[in-house]
N, C-alpha and C positions, 0 to 999 in steps of 0.2 A: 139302373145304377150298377157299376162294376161291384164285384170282392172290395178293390184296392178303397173307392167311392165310398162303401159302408163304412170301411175299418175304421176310413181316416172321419166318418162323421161321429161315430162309436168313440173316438180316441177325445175327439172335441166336448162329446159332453162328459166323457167321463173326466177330463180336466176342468168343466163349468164345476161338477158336482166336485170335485175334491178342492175346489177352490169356495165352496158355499160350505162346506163340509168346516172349513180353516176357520170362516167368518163367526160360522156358527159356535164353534168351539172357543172363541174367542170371545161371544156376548155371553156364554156360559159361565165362563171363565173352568176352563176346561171338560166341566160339563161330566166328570164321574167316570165313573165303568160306562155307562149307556154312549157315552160319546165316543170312548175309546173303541168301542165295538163297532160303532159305526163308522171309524174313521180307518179303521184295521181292513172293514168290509171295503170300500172304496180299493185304496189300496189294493187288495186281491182282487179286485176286477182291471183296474189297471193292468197289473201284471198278467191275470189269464187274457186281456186282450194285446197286449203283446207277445205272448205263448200262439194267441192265435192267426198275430201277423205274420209270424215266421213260417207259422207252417200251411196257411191257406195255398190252397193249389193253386197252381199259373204266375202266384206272385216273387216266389223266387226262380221262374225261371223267363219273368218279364224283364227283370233287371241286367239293364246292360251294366257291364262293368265301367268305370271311368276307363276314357281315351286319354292316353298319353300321348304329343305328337313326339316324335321322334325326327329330328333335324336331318335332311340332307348333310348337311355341312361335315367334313371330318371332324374330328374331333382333337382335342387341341393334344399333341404327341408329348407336350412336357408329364399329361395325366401319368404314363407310364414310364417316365426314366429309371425309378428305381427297381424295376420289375422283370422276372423275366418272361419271356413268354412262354406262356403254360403249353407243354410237352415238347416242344422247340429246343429247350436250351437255353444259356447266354446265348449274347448274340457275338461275344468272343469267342466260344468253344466252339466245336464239332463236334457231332453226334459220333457214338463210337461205333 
């Protein structure tokens, strides 16, 4: 299994447990300090496993950026009527 393979099975049960974590608190009926501790703990593992998506090596630098396609076609000239074109000028005046 890859880094990316781990994290994302790591991410899965850490969202089983924080959703058993919910259940639990809830036949409790919130279940005291001892609940909250353990629901705080979850919690912090979530988070240090997203701390640790960002920074596992190869995975930020596997990521292709989204492609944009960029159209042959001109583009439609009404975009710029009221604009001049940058370091050109109007397109009445002369450069001095």
């Amino acid at each position: 299994m890859s880094v990316h393979d781990d994290l994302t099975s790591v991410q899965r049960c850490l969202d089983d447990l924080v959703r058993s974590v919910k259940r639990l608190e809830h036949q409790l009926s919130g279940g005291g300090l001892e609940m909250r501790r353990v629901r705080t703990d979850a919690d912090h593992l979530r988070e240090s496993v997203a701390l640790l998506r960002e920074a596992a090596p190869g995975l930020a630098q596997s990521r292709r950026p989204d492609l944009v396609p960029i159209p042959d076609t001109p583009y439609d000239t009404t975009l710029w009527t009221d604009s001049d074109d940058e370091g050109l000028g109007a397109r009445d005046r002369h450069a001095p």
